[in-house]
N, C-alpha and C positions, 0 to 999 in steps of 0.2 A: 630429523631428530625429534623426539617426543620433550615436549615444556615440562620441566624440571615440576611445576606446579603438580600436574596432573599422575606423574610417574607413580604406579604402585596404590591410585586412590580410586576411588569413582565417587562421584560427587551429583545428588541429583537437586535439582530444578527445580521450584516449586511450581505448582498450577498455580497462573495470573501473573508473573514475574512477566515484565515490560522490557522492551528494548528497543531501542529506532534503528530503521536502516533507510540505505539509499535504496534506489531502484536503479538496474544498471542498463534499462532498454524502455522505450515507451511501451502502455499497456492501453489497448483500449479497445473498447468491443467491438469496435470497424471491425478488427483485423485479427483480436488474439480471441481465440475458442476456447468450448469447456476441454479440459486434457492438457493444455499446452503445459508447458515448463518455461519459468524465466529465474534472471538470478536477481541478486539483491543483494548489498556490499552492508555487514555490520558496521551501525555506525560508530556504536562506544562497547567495551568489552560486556562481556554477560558477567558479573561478579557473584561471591558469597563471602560475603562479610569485605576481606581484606583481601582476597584470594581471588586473581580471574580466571574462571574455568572457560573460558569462550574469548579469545581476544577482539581487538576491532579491526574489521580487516578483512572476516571471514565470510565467505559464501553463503547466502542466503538462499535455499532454494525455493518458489512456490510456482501453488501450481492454480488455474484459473480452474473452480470447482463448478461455477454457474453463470450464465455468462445469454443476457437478451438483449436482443439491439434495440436501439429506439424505434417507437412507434411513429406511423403515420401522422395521426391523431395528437401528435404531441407529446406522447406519453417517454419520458425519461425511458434510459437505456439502466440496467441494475447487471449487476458482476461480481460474484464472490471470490474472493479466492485466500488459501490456506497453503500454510508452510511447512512441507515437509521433512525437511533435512536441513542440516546446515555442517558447511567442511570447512574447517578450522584450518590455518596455511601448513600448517604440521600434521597433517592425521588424514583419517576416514571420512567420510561423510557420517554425520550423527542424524537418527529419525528423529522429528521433533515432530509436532499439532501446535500450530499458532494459528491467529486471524489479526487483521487489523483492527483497530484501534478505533473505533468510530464512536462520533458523537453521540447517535442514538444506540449506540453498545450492540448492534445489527453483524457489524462487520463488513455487511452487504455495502459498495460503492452505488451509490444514485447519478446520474448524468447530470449533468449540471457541476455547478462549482465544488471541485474536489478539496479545497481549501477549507471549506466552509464542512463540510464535513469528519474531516480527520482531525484526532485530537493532537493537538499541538504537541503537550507533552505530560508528562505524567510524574506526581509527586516522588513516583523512585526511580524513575529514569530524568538524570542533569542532561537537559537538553540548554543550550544557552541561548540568548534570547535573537543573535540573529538565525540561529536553527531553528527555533519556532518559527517566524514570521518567514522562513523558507517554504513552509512545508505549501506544497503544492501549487505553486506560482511560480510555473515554468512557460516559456512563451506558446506551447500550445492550449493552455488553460486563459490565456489571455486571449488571444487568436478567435477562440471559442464564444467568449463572452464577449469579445466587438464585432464579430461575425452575426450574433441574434439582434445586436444593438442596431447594428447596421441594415439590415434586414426590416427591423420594425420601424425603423423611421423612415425607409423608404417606402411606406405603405401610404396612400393617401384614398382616401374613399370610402365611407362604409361597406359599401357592397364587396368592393375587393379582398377590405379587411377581412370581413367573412373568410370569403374563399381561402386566405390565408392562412386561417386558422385550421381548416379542415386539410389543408394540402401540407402546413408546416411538421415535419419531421420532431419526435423528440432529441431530445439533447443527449451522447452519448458518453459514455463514461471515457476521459480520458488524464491517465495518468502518464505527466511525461517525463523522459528521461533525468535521473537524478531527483525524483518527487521523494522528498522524507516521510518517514510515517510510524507510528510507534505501533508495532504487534507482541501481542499476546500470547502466551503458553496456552493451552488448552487441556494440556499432559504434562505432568513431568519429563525433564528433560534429564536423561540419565549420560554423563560422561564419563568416562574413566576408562585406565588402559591397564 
């Protein structure tokens, strides 16, 4: 059935309208490549004014656009990726342009603490405060960072330390299952039936 809301209108987007979603599979540059497709679950509806054109609930699609593993040398693992389409539990799939949400406004994920990077939440998206303090503190983001921890204190020895450092891997981007995250328009989002 088509939402009573949307019937007979089209309603568009604006470029920079914000909205969090979940992620509904780990992502991380081990394993997911440039091209892939994953989904991602709206967290809160997409609204205009009083009116929701987008509910929460709806399929999120994106796609990994650039994507380098960690270096040998230490060097952080970096991962774009952008959101194409998003289907509504009632309808088509709609094209959209989004990115996330990042601190340095890049979009681009760095290896290392993904938490620390993504922005919590944004003055027009009500995200509530244990949704913020979610975002990105999933057990493989912890895993990750007692994994280096662990690592570095079992080093004992100048010399060795060395070699360690030219031998230790960077850190890989990893987003895991159910990681929140607030993205971006990049286009207008045009709806209507």
């Amino acid at each position: 059935y088509k939402s009573p809301v949307l019937k007979g209108t089209v309603t568009t987007v604006p470029v920079g309208t914000t909205f969090e979603i979940i992620t509904n599979a780990e992502i991380t540059t081990k394993k997911n490549h440039v091209g892939e497709i994953f989904t991602a679950t709206l967290n809160q509806p997409v609204s205009m004014g009083s009116d929701i054109v987008i509910p929460a609930g709806s399929e999120v699609f994106g796609q990994v656009t650039y994507s380098e593993d960690a270096g040998r040398v230490g060097r952080n693992a970096n991962m774009e990726i952008k959101f194409t389409s998003i289907k509504p539990p009632y309808g088509h799939k709609i094209p959209m342009m989004g990115k996330i949400v990042t601190k340095d406004n890049s979009g681009v994920l760095k290896g290392g603490s993904i938490k620390q990077q993504l922005v919590k939440n944004v003055s027009s998206v009500a995200v509530t405060t244990a949704g913020g303090l979610a975002v990105g503190t999933g057990i493989g983001a912890i895993a990750s960072e007692a994994g280096i921890g662990a690592a570095v204190g079992s080093i004992t020895g100048g010399v060795v330390g060395l070699g360690y450092i030219i031998v230790r891997k960077g850190r890989e981007v990893n987003l895991p299952l159910g990681t929140k995250m607030i993205i971006s328009l990049e286009q207008p989002l045009t709806v209507g039936q």
